[in-house]
Structure formats: structure tokens, C-alpha cells
N, CA, C and O atoms as CSV, one atom per row, in Angstrom:
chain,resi,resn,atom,element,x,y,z
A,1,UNK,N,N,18.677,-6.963,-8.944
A,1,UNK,CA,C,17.597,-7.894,-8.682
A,1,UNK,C,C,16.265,-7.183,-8.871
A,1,UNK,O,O,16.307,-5.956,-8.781
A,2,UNK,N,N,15.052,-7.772,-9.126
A,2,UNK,CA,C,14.074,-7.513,-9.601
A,2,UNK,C,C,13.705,-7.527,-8.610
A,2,UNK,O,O,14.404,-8.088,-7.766
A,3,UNK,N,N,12.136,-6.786,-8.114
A,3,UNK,CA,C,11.212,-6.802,-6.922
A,3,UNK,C,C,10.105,-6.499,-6.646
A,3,UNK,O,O,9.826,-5.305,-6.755
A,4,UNK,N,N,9.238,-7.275,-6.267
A,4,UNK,CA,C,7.968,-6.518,-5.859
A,4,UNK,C,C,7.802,-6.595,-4.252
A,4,UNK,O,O,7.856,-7.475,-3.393
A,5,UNK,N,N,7.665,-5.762,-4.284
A,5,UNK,CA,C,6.809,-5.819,-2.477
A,5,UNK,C,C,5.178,-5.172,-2.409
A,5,UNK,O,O,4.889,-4.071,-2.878
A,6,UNK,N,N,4.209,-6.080,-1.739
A,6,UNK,CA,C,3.032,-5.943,-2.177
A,6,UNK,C,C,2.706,-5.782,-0.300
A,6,UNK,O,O,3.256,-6.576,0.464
A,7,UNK,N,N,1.859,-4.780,0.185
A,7,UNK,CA,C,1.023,-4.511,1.024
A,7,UNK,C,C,-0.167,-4.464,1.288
A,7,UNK,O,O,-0.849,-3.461,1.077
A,8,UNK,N,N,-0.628,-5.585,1.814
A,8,UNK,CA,C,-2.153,-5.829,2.201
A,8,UNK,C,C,-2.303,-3.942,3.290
A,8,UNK,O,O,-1.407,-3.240,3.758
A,9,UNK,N,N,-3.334,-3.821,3.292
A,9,UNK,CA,C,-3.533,-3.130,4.785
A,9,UNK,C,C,-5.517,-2.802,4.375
A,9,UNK,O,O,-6.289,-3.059,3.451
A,10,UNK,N,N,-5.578,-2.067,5.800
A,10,UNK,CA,C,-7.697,-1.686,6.009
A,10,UNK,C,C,-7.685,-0.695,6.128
A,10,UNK,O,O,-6.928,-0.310,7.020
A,11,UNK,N,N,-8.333,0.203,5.494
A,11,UNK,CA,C,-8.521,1.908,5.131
A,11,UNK,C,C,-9.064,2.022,7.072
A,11,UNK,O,O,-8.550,2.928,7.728
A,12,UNK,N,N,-9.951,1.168,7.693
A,12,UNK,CA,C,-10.242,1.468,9.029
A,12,UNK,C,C,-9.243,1.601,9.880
A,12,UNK,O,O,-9.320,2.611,10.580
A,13,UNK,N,N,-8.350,0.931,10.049
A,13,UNK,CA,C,-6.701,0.630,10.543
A,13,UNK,C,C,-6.343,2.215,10.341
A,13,UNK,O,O,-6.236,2.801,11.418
A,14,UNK,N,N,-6.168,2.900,9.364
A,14,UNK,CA,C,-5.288,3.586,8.946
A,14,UNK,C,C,-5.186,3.888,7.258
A,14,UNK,O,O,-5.900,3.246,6.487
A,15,UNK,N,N,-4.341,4.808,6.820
A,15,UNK,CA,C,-3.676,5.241,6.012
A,15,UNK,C,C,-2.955,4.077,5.367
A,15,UNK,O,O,-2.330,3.214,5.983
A,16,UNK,N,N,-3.171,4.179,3.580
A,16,UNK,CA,C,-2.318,3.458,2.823
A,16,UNK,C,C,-0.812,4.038,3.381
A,16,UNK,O,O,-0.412,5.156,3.704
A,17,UNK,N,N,-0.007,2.286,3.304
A,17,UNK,CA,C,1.779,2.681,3.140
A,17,UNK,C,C,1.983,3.573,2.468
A,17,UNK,O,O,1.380,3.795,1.418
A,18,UNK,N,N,2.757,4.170,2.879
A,18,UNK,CA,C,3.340,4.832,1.913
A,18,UNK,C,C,5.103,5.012,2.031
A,18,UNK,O,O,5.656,5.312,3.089
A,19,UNK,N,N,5.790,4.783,0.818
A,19,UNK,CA,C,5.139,5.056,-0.304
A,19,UNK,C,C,4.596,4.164,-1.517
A,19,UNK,O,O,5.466,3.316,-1.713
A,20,UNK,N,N,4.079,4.075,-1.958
A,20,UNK,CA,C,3.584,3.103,-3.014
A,20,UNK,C,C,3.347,3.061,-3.941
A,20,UNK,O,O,2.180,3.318,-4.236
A,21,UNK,N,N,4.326,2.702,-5.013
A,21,UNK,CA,C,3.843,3.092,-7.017
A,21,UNK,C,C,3.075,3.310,-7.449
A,21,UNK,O,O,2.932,4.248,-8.233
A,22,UNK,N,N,1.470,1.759,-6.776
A,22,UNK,CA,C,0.538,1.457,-7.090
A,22,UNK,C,C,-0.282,1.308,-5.798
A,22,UNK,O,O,-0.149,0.266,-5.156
A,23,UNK,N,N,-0.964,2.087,-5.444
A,23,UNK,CA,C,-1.645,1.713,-4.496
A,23,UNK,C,C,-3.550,1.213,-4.857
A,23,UNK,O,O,-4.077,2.273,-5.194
A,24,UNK,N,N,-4.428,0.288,-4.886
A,24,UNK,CA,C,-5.718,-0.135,-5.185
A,24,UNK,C,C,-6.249,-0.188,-3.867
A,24,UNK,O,O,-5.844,-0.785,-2.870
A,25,UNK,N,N,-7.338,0.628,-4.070
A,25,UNK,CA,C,-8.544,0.839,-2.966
A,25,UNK,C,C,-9.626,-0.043,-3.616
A,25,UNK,O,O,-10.256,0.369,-4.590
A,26,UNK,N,N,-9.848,-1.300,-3.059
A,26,UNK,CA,C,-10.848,-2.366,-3.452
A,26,UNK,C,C,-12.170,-2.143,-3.036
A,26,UNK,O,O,-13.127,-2.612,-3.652
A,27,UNK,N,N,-12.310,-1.254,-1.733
A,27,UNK,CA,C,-13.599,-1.222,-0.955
A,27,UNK,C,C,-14.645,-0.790,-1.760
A,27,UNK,O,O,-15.674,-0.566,-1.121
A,28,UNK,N,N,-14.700,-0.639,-2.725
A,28,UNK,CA,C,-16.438,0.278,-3.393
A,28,UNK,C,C,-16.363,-1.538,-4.560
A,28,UNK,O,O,-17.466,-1.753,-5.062
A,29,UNK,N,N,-15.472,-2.442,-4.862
A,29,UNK,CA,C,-15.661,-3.317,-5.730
A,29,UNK,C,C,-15.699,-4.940,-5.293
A,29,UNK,O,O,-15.611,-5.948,-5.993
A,30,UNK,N,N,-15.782,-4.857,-4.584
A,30,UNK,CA,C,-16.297,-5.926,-3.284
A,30,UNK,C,C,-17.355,-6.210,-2.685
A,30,UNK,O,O,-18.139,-5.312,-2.377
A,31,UNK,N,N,-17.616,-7.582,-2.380
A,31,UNK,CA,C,-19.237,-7.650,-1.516
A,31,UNK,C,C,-18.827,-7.608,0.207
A,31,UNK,O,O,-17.744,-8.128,0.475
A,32,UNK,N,N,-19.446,-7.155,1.114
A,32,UNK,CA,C,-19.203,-7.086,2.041
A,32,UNK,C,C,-18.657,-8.486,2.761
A,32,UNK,O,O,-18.835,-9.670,2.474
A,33,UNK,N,N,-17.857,-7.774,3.903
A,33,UNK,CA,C,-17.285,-9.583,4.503
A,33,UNK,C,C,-18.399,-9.896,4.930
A,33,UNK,O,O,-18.753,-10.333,3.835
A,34,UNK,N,N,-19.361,-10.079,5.618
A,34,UNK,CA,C,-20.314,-10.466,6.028
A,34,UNK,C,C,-21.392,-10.819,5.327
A,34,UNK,O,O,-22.557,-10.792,5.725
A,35,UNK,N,N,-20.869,-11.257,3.940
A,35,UNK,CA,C,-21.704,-12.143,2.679
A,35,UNK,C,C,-20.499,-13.253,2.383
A,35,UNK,O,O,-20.389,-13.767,1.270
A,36,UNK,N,N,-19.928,-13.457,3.088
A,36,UNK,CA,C,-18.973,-14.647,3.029
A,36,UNK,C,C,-19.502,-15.358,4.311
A,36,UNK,O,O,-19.465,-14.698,5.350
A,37,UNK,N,N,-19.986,-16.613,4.356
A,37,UNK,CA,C,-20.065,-17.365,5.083
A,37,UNK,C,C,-18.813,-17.543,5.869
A,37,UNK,O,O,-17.722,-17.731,5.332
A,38,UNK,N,N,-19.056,-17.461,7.556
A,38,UNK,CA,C,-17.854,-17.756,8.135
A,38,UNK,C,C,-16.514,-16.813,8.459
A,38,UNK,O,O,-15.628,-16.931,9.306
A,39,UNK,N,N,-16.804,-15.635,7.209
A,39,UNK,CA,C,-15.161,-15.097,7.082
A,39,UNK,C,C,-14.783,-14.489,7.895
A,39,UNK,O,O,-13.554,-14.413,7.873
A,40,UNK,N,N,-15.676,-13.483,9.404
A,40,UNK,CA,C,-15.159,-12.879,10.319
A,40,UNK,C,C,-13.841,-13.795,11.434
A,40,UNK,O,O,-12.914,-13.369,12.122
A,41,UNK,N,N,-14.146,-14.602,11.268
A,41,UNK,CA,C,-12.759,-16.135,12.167
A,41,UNK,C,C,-11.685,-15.981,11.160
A,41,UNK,O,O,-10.565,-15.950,11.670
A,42,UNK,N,N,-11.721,-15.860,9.687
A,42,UNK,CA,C,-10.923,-16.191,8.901
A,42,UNK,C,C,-10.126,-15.002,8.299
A,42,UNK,O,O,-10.379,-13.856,8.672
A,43,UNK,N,N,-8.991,-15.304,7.204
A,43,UNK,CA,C,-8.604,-13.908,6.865
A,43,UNK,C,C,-8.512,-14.633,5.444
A,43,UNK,O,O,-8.804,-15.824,5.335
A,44,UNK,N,N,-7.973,-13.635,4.046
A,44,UNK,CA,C,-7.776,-14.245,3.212
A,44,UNK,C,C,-6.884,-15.295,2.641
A,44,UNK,O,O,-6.737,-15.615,1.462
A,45,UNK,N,N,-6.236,-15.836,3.877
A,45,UNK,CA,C,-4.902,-16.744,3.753
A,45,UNK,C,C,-5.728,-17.933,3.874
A,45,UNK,O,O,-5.272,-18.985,3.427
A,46,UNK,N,N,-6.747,-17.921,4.350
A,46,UNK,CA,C,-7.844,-19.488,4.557
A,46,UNK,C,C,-7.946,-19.831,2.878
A,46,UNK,O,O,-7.880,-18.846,2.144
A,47,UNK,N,N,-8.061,-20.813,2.407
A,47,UNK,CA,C,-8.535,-21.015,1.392
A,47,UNK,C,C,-9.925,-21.250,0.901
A,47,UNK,O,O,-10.164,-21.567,-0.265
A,48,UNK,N,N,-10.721,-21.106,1.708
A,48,UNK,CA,C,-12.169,-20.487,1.838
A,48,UNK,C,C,-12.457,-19.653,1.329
A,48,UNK,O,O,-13.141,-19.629,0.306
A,49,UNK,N,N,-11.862,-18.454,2.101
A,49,UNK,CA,C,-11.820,-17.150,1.911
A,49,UNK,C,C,-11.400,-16.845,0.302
A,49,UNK,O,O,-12.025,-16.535,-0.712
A,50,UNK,N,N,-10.155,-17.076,0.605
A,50,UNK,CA,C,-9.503,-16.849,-0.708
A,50,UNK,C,C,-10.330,-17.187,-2.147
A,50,UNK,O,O,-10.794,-16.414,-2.985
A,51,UNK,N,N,-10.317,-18.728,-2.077
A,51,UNK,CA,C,-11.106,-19.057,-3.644
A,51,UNK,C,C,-12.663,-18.059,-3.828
A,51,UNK,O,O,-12.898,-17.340,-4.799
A,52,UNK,N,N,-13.670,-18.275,-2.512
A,52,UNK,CA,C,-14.530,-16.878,-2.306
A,52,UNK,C,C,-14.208,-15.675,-3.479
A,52,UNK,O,O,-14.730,-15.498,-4.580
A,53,UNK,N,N,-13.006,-14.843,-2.695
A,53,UNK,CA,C,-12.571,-13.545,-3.350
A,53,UNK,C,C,-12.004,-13.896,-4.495
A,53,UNK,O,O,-12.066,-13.076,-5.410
A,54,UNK,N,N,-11.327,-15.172,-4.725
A,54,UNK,CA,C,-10.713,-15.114,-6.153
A,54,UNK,C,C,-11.918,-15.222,-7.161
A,54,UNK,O,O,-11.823,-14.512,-8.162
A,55,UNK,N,N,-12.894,-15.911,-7.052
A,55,UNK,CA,C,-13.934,-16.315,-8.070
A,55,UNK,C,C,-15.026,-15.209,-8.433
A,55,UNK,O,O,-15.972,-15.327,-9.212
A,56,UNK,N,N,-14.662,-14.136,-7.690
A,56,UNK,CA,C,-15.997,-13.104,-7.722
A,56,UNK,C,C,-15.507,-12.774,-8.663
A,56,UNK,O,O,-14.353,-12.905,-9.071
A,57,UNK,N,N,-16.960,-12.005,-9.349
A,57,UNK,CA,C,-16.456,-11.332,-10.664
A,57,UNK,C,C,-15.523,-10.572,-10.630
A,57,UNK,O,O,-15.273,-9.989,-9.575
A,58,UNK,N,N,-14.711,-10.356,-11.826
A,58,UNK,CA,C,-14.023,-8.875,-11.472
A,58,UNK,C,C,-12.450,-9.210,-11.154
A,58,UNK,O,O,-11.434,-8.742,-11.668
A,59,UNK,N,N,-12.652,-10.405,-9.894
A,59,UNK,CA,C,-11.254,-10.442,-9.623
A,59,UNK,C,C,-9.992,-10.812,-10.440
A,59,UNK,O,O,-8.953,-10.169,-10.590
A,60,UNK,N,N,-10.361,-12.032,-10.934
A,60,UNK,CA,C,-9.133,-12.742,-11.700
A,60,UNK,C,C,-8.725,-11.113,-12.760
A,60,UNK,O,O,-7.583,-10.788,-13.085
A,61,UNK,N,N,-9.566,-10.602,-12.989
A,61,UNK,CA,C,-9.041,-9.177,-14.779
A,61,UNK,C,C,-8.261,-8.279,-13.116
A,61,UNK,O,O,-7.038,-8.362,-13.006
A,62,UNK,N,N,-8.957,-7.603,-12.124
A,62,UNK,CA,C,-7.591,-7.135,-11.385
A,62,UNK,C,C,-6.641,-7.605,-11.080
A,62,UNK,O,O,-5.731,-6.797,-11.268
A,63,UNK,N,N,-6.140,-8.910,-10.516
A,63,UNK,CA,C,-4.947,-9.600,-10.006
A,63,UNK,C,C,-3.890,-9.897,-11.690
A,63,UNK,O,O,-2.660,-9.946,-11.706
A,64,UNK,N,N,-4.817,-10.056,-12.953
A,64,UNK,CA,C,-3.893,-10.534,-14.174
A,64,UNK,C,C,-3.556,-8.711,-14.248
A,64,UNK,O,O,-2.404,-8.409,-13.938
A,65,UNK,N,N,-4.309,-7.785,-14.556
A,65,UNK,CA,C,-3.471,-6.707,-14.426
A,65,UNK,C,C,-2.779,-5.902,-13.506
A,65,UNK,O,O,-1.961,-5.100,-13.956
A,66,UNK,N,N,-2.985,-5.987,-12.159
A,66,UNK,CA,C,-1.938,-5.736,-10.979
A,66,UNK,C,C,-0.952,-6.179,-11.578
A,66,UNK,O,O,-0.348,-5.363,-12.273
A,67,UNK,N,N,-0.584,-7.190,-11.546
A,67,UNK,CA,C,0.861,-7.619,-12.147
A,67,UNK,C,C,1.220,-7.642,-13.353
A,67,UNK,O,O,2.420,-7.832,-13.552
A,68,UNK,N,N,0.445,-7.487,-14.367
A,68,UNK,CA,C,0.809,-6.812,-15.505
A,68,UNK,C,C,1.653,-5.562,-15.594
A,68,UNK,O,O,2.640,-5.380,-16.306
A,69,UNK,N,N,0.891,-4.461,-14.453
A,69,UNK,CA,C,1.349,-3.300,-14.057
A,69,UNK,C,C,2.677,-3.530,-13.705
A,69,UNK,O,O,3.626,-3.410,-14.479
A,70,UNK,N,N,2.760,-3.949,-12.231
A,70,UNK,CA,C,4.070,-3.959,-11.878
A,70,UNK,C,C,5.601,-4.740,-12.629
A,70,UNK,O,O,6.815,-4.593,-12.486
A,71,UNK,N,N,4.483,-5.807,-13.659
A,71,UNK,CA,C,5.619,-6.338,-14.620
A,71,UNK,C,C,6.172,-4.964,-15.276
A,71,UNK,O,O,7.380,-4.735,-15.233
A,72,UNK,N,N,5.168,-3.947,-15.955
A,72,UNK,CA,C,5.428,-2.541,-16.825
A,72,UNK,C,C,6.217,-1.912,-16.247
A,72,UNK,O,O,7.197,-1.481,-16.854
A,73,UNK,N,N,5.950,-1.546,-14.256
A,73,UNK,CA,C,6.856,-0.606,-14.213
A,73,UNK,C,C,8.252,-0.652,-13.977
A,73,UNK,O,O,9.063,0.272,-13.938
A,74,UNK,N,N,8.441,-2.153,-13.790
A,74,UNK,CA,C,10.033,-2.947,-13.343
A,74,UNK,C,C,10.378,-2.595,-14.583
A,74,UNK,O,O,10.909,-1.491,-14.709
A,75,UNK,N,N,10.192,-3.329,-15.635
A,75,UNK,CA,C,10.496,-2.992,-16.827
A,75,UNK,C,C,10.706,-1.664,-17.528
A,75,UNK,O,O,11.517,-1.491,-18.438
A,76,UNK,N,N,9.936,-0.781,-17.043
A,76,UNK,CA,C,9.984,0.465,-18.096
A,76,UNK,C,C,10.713,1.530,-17.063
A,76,UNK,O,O,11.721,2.117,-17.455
A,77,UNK,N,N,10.184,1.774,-15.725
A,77,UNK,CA,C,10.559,2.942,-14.773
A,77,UNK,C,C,10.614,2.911,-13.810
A,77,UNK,O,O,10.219,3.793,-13.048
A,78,UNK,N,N,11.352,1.420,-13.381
A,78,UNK,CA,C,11.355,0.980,-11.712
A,78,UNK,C,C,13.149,1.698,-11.555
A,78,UNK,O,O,13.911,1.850,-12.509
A,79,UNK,N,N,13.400,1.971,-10.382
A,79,UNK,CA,C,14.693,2.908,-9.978
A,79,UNK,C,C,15.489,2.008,-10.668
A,79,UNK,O,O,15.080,0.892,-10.991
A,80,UNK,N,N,16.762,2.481,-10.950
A,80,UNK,CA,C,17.553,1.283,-12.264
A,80,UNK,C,C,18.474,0.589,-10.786
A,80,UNK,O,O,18.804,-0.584,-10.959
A,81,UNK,N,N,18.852,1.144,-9.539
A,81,UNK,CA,C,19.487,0.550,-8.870
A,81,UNK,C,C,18.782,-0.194,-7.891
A,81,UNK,O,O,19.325,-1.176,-7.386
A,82,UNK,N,N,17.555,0.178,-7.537
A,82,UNK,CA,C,16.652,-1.499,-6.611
A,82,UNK,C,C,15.908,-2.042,-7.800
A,82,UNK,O,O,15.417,-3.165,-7.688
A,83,UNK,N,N,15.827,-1.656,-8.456
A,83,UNK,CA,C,14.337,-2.240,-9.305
A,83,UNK,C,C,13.304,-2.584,-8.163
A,83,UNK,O,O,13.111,-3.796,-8.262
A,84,UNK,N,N,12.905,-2.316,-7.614
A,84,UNK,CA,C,11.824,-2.225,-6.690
A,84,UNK,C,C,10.491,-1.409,-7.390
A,84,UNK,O,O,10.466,-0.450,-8.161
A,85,UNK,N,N,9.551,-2.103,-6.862
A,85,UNK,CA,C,7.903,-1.939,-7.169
A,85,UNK,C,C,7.408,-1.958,-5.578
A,85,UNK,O,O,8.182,-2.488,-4.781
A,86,UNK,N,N,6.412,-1.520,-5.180
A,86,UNK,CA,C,5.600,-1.328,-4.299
A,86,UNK,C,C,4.313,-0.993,-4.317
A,86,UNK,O,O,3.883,0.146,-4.132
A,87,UNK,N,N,3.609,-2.061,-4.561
A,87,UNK,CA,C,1.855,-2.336,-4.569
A,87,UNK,C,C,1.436,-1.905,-3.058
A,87,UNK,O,O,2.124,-2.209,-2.084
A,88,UNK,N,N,0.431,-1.288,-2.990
A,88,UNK,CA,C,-0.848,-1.364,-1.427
A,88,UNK,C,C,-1.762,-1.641,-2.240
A,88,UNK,O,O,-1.783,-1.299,-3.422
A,89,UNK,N,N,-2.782,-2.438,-1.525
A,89,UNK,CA,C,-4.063,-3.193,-1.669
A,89,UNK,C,C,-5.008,-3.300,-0.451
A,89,UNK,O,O,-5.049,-4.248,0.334
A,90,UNK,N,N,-5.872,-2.014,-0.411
A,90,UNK,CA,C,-6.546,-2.506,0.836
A,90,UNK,C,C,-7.780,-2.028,0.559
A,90,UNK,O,O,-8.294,-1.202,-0.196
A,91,UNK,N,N,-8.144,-2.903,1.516
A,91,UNK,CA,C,-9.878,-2.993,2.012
A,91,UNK,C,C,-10.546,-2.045,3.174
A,91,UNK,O,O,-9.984,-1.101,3.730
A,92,UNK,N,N,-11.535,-2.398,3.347
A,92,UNK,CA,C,-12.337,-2.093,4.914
A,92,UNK,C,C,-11.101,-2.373,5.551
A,92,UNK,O,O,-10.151,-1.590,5.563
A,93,UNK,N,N,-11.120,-3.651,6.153
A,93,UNK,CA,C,-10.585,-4.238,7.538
A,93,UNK,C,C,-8.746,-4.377,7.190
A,93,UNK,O,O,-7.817,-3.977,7.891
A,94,UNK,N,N,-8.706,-5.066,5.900
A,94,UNK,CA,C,-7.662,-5.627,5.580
A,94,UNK,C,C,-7.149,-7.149,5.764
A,94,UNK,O,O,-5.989,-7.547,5.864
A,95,UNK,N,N,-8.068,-7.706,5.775
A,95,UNK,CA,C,-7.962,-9.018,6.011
A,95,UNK,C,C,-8.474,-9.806,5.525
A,95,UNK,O,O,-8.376,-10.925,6.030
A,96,UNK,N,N,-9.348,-9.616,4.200
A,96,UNK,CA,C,-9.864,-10.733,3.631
A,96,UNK,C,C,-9.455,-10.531,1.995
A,96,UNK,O,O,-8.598,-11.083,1.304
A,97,UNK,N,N,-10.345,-9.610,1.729
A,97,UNK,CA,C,-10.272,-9.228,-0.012
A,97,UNK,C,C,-8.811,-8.715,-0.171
A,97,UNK,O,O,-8.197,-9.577,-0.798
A,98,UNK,N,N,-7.971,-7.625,0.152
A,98,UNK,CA,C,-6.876,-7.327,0.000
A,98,UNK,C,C,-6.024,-8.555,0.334
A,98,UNK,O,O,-5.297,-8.939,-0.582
A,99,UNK,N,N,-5.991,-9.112,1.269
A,99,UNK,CA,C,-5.092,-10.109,1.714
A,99,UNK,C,C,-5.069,-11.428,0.069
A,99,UNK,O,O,-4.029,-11.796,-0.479
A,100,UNK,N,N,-6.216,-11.778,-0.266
A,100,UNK,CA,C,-6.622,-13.018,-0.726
A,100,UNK,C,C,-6.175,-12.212,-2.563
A,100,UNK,O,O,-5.851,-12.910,-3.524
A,101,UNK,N,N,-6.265,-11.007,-2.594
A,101,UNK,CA,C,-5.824,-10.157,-4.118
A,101,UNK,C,C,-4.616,-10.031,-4.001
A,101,UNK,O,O,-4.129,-10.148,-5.126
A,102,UNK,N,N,-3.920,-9.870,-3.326
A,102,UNK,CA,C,-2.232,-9.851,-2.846
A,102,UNK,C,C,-1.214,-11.026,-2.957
A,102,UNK,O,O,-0.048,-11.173,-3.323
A,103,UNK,N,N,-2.347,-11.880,-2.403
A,103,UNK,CA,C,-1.567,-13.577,-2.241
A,103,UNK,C,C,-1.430,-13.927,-4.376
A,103,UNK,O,O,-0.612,-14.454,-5.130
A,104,UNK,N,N,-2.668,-13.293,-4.497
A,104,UNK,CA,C,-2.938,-14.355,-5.703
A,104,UNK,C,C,-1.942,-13.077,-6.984
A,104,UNK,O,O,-1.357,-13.450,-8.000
A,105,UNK,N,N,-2.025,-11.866,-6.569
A,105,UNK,CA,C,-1.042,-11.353,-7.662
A,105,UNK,C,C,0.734,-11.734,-7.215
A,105,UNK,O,O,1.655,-11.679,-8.031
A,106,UNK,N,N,0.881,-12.097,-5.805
A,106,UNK,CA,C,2.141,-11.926,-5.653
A,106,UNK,C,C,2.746,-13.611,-6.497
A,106,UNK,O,O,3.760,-14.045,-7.043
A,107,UNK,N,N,1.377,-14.069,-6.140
A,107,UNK,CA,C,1.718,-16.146,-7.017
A,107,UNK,C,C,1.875,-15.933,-8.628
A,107,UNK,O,O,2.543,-16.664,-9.359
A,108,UNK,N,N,0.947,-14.511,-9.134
A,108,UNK,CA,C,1.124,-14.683,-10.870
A,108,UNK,C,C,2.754,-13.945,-11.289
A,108,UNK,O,O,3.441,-14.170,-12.286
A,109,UNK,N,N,3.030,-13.016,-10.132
A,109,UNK,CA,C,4.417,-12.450,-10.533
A,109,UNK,C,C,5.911,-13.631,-10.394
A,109,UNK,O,O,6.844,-13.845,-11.169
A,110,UNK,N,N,5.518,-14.265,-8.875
A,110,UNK,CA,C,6.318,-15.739,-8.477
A,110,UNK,C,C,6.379,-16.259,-9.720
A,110,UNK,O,O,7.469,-15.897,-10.164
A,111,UNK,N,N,5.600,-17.156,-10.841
A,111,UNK,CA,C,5.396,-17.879,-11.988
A,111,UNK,C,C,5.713,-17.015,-12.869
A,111,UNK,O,O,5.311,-17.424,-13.958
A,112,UNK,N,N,6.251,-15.986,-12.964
A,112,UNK,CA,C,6.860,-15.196,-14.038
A,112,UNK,C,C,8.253,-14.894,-13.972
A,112,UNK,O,O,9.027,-14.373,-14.776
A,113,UNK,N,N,8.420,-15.474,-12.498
A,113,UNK,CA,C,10.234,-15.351,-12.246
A,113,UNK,C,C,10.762,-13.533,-11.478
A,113,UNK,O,O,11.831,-12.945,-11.639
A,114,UNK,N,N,9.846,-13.202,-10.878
A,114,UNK,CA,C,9.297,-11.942,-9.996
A,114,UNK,C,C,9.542,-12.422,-8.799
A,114,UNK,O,O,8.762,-13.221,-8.282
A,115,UNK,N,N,11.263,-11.778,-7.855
A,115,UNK,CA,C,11.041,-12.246,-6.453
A,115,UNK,C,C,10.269,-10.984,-5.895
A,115,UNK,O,O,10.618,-9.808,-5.998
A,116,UNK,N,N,8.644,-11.721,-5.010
A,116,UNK,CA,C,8.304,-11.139,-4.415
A,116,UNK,C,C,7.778,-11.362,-3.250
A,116,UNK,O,O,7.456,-12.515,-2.965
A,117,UNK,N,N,7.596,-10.375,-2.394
A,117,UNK,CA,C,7.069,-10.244,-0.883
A,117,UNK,C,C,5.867,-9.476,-0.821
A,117,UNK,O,O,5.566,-8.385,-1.305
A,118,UNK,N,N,5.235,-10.317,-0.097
A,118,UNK,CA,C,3.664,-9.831,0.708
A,118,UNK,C,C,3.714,-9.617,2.132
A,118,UNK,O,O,4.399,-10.448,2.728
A,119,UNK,N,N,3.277,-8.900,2.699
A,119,UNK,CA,C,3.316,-8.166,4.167
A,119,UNK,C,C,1.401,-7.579,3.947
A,119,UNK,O,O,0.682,-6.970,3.155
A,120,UNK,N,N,1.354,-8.286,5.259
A,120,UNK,CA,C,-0.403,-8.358,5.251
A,120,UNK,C,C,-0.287,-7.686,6.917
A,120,UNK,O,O,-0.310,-8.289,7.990
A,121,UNK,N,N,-0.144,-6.040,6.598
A,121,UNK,CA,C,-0.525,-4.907,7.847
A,121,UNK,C,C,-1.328,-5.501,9.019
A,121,UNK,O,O,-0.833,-5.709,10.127
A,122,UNK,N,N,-2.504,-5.738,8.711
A,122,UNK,CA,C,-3.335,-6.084,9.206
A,122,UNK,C,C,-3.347,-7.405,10.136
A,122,UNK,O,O,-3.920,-7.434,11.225
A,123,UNK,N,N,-2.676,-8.449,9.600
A,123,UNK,CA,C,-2.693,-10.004,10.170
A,123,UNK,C,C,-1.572,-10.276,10.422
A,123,UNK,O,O,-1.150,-11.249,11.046
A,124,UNK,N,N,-0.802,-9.111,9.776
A,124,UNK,CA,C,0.806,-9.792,10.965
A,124,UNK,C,C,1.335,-11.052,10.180
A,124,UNK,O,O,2.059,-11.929,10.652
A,125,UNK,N,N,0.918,-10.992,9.092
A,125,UNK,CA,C,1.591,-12.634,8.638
A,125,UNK,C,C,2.485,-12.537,7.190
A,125,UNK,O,O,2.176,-12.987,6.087
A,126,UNK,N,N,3.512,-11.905,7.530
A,126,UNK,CA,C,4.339,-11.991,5.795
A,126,UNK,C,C,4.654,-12.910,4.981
A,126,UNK,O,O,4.884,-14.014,5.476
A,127,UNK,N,N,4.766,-12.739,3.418
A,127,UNK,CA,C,4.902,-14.238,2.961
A,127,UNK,C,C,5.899,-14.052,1.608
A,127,UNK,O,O,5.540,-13.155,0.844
A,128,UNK,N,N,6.918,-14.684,1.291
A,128,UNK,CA,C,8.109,-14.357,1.046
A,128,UNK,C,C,8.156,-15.464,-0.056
A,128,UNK,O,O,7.568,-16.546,-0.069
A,129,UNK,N,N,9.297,-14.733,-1.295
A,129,UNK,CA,C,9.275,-16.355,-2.123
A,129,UNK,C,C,10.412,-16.610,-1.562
A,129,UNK,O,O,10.973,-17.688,-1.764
């Protein structure tokens, strides 16, 4: 079986998972949460939030190649007996931009026929196909 498992988490929290194929540190390519109207109540699972982080520049070319990537490494040099991939994606906090880049690469791998899982460190809220 094929796999991705993708990890939200907040560089403040802690240390990226480990271990992780691919791990993306978003914090220097992001506008602060506190230029989002509202977003300290919210996390990136709001759809507020989310369309917010999806529409900023920049995002849609990381989330189409995040999973480009992890399509490459299933394919080319994922272990031949899990085929397992393991993305981290985190932010400051971990709850808005990582969360809302996670949701939306784990939906372009889902539509490619990619069973995958999201686990969001930070919010406690996993999300499974």
C-alpha cells in the first residue's frame, strides 16, 4: 500500500517529528497570524483561515510541489515494504499556515489515489482518508 503521512506541528511547541523525508519550515514565507483577521480563535481547519493561506502568494506552487515530491519519493525511493512518505510542515504556532498547507497537499495527493493521513501536533485534530 502506498502512503503519506503528513505532520502539521509549531517550531514554538517544539522540535520537528522526527523522522521525516520532507520536512518544510514555512515561518520566514508567511504573513504573520495576526494579519489574518480573526485567526487567533481559529486554526487552519476553519475555512477562513484556510482559503486566507491557500490564496497567498506562493502557496498553491508549494502545496502542487509538496506532493509532487512525495508523489517522487513513493515512486522512486520510498522503503519497497511500507511505501511510506512522511512530510512535517510547520509554522510559529502550528495552527494556521502549516495546518491549512497540510490539509490542502494531503486533498491534492487524496485526488491522485494517495491514501493519506494528516495529524495536526498542535490542535489535536487528525484527518484520515
Amino acid at each position: 500500500m502506498v502512503r503519506v503521512t503528513i505532520t502539521t506541528f509549531g517550531y514554538v511547541d517544539g522540535r520537528a517529528p522526527e523522522p521525516a523525508d520532507v520536512t518544510l519550515d514555512i515561518r520566514r514565507h508567511v504573513l504573520d497570524t495576526h494579519q489574518i483577521p480573526a485567526a487567533e480563535a481559529r486554526t487552519g481547519l476553519d475555512p477562513v483561515i484556510a482559503n486566507t493561506v491557500l490564496s497567498a502568494a506562493g502557496v498553491a506552487r508549494i502545496v502542487d510541489n509538496l506532493a509532487l515530491l512525495a508523489t517522487g519519493i513513493l515512486d522512486d525511493v520510498a522503503d519497497a515494504r511500507a511505501r511510506l512518505v512522511k512530510i512535517a510542515i510547520g509554522d510559529h504556532r502550528g495552527v494556521h499556515w502549516a495546518v491549512a498547507i497540510g490539509e490542502d497537499v494531503a486533498r491534492v495527493l487524496r485526488m491522485n489515489g494517495v491514501d493519506t493521513d494528516v495529524i495536526h501536533r498542535e490542535i489535536a485534530e487528525p484527518s484520515a482518508s
